[in-house]
C-alpha positions in Angstrom: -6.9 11.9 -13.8 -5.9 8.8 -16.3 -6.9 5.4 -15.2 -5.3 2.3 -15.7 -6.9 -1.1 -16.6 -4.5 -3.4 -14.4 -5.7 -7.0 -13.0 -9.4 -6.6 -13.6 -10.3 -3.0 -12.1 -9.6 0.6 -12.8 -6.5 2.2 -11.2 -6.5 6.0 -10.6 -3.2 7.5 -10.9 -1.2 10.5 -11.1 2.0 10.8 -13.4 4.0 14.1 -12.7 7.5 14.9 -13.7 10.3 13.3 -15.7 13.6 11.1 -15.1 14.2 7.9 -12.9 10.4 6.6 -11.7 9.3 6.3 -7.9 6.2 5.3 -7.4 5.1 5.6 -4.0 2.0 4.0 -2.3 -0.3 5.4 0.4 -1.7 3.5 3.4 -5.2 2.7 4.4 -8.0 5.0 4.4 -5.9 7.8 2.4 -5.8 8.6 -1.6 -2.4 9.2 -4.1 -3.3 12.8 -3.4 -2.2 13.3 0.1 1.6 12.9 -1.6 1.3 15.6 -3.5 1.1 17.8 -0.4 4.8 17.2 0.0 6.9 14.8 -1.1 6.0 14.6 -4.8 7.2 18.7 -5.0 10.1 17.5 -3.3 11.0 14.7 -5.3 9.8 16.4 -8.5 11.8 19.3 -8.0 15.2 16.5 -7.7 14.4 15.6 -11.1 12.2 12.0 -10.4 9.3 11.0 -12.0 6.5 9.9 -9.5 4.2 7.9 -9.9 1.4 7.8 -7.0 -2.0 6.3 -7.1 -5.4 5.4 -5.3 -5.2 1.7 -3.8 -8.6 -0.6 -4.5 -10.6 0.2 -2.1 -10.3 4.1 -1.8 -10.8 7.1 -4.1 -11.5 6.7 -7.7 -10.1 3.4 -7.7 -12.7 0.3 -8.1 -14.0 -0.3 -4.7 -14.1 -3.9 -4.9 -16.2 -3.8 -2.0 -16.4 -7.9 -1.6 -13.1 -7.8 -0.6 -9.3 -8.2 -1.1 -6.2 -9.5 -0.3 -3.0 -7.7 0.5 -1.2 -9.9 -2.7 -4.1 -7.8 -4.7 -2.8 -4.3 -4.0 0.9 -5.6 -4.4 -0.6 -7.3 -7.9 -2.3 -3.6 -8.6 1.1 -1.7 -8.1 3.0 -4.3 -9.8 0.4 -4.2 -12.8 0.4 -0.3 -12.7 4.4 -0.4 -13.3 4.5 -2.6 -15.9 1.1 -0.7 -17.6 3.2 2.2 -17.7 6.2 0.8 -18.7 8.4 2.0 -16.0 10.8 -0.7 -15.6 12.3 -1.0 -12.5 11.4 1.7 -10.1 12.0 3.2 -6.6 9.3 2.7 -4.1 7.6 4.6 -1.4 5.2 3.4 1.0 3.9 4.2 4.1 1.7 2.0 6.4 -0.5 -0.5 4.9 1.3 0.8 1.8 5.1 -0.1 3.1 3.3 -3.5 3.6 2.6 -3.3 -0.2 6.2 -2.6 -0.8 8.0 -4.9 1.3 5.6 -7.7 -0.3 6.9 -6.2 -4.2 10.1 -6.3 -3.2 9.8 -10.1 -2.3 7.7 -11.1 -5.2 8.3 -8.9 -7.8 12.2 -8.2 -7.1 12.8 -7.4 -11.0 10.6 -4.1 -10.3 12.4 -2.4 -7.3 15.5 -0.9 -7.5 15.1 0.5 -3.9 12.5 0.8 -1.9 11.7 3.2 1.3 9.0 1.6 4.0 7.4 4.3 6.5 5.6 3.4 9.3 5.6 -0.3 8.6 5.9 -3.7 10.5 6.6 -7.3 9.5 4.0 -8.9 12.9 0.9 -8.1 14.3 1.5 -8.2 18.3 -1.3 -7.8 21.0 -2.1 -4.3 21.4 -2.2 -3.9 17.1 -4.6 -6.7 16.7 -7.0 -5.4 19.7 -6.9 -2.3 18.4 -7.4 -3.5 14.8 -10.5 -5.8 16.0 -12.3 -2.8 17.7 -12.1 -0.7 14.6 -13.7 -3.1 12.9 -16.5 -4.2 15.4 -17.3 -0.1 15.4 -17.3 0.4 11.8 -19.6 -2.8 11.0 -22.0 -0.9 13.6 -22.9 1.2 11.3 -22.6 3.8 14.5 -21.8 7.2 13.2 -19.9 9.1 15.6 -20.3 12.8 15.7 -17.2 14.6 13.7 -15.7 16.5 16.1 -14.9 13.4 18.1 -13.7 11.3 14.7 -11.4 14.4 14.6 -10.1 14.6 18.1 -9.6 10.9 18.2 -7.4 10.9 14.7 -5.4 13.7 16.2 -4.5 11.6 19.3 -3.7 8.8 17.3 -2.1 10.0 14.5 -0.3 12.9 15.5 2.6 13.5 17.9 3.0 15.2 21.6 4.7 17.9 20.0 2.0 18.8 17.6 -0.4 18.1 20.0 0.9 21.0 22.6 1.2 23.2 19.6 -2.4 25.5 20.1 -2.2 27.2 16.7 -0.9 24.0 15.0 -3.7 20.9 16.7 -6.4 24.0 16.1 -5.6 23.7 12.1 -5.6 19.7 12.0 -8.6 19.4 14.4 -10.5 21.5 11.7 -8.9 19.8 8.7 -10.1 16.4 10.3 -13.7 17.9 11.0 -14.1 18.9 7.7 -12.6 15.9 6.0 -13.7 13.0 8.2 -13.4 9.6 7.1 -15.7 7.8 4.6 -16.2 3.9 5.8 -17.7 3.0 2.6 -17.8 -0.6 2.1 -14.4 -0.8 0.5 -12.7 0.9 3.1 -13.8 -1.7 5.3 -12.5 -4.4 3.0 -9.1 -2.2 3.3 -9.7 -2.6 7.2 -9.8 -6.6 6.8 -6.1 -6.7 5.4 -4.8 -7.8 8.8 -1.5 -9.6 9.4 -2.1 -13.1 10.6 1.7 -14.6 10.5 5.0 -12.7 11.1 6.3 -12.0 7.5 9.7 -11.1 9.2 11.1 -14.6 8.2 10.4 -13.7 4.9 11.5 -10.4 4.1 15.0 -11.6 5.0 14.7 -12.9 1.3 14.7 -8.7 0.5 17.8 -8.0 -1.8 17.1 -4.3 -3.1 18.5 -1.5 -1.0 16.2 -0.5 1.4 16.0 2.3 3.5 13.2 1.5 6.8 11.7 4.9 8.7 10.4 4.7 11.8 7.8 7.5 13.4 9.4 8.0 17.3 6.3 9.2 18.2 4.2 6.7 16.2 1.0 5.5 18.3 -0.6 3.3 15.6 2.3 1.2 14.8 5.5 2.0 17.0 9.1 2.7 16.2 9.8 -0.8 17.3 8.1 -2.5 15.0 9.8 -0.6 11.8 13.1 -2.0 13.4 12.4 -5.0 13.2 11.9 -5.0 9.7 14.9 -3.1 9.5 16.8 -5.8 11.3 14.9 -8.7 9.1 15.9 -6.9 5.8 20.3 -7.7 4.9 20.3 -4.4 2.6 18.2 -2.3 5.3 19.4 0.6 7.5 16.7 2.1 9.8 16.4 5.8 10.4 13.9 7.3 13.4 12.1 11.0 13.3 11.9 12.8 16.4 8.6 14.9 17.0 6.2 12.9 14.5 3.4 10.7 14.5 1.6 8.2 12.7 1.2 11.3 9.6 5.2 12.0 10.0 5.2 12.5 6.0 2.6 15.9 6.8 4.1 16.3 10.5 7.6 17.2 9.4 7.5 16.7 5.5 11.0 19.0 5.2 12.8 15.9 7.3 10.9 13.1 5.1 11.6 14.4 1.8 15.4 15.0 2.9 15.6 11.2 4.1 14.2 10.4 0.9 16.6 12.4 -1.4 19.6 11.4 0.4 18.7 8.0 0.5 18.0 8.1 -3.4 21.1 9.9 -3.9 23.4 6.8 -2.8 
């Protein structure tokens, strides 16, 4: 896969299809490739370009491993749009990476012609930050838990009740997970630094482009009610909620993400 020279490091990236560009950014821990499970097909198939890519940090992007900030990774996409000379684009982000677009479409407003946040927030609140500080105290540990509880515990946080009670279904991810566990190299730690310190809901009331804000009903690691709120902060925004998914709504139930998408596109 091509990489791009943008802000001091190498970018890998994935270009596939032709028309209007969406570039869509994944959140922490993941690569570009897990969109191409899904929603790139999807969105290919409409007729979009898309554009998805490894953040620093993760995959064969530089791994930067002394650190980052989250205006980095909204620098890289920013840098990767203009290295490819896309123009303004439609984004997609989920998690950490719907933090990376809501911060684009603040800064770099010129770029975004709409932008779609999953799973995001706009605050930390207490149960987030605890949660974000134990991660962290385990993972500098250097404590390597055995794989088939790193999978069960990603299952029960990422995945919903409905999936859960689903034998055939929680049998496939469980293996998946076992057999794909997480890497905690040192810039996936940096990755795991890139907390929120300040509400940025203030802020993104500053948000012009249309904006379409997704919330997870099911969504352990960062709640429904926190993608309302940024709804709520955002003029342009409407919010939309899935029933029966998780944290991984976008591989839970990719047939109702991708139709969000395209209809939301389709405005």
């Amino acid at each position: 896969m091509p990489l791009a020279q943008v802000n001091g490091i190498d970018l890998k990236y994935w270009d596939t299809g032709d028309g209007e560009p969406v570039v869509m950014v994944m959140g922490m821990a993941a690569t570009g490739r897990v969109w191409q499970l899904h929603q790139v097909p999807a969105l290919v198939e409409a007729g979009y370009r898309v554009i998805t890519f490894d953040n620093r940090g993760v995959g064969g992007t530089s791994e930067c491993p002394d650190g980052f900030k989250i205006d980095d990774l909204v620098a890289d996409t920013a840098g990767l749009i203009e290295h490819l000379g896309l123009g303004p684009s439609r984004l997609v982000g989920t998690s950490l990476g719907a933090q990376v677009v809501q911060e684009l479409a603040l800064a770099r407003p010129e770029l975004v012609t709409s932008a779609v946040m999953l799973a995001t927030r706009g605050r930390t609140d207490a149960m987030r930050k605890a949660s974000r500080a134990a991660e962290k105290e385990l993972r500098a540990s250097g404590l390597k838990l055995p794989a088939r509880y790193e999978a069960v515990v990603r299952a029960q946080r990422n995945l919903s009740p409905a999936t859960l009670a689903d034998e055939a279904k929680v049998r496939d991810w469980l293996d998946m997970f076992e057999l794909s566990p997480v890497n905690w190299t040192r810039g996936l730690r940096a990755q795991l630094e890139l907390d929120m310190t300040e509400s940025r809901l203030p802020a993104y009331r500053a948000i012009s482009a249309p904006t379409l804000v997704i919330g997870f009903a099911d969504d352990n690691v960062l709640p429904p009610f926190l993608a309302r709120e940024v709804a709520d902060a955002i003029p342009s925004a409407r919010y939309r909620e899935l029933p029966d998914c998780g944290h991984y709504g976008y591989l839970e139930r990719p047939e109702a993400v991708n139709a969000a998408l395209l209809e939301f596109f389709a405005r």
